[in-house]
C-alpha atoms as one frame of an Amber mdcrd trajectory, in Angstrom:
protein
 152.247  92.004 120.202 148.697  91.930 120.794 146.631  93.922 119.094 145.238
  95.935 122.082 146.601  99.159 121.057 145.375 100.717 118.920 148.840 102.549
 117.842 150.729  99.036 117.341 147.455  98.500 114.347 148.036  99.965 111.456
 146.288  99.189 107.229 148.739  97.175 105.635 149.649  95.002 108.535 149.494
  91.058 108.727 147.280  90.281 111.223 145.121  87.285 112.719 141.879  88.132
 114.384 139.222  86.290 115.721 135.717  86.796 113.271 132.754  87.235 115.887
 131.511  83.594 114.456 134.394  82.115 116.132 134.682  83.812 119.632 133.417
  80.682 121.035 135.956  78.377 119.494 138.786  80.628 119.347 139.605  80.516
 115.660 141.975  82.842 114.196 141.663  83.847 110.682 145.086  85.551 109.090
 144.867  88.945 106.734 145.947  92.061 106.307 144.502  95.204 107.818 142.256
  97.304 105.364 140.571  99.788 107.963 140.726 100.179 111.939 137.414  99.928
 113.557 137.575 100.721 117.266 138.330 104.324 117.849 139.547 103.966 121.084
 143.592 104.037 121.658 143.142 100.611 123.971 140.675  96.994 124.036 141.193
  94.848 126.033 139.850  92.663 123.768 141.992  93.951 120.356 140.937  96.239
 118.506 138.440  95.638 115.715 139.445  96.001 112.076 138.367  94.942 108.829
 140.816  92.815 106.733 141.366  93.164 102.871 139.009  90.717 102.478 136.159
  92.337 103.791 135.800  90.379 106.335 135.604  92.090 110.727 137.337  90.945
 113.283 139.389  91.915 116.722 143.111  91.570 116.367 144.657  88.971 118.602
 147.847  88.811 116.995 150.471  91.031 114.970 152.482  88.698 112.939
């Protein structure tokens, strides 16, 4: 999956996003979700959580 729907995201889940700081170069960073971000139901981009860590990112990937 994804990570465009905002259904498929939920806390708890193992994720990797891409942090704004690496948009450019495509790095994904691996967490788990702590809150969902983007309120709508679909981005095409993923949808933007924060990870337990604290830190914000859009999901590109549900592992």
């Amino acid at each position: 999956m994804n990570g465009q729907n905002r259904a498929d995201v939920t806390p708890g889940l193992k994720v990797a996003v891409i942090l704004k700081k690496d948009q450019r170069a495509g790095v994904k960073t691996e967490g788990v979700v702590k809150d969902l971000l983007t309120n709508s139901s679909f981005h095409p981009h993923g949808i933007k959580v924060r990870l337990e860590d604290g830190q914000v990112g859009r999901v590109c990937e549900i592992l």
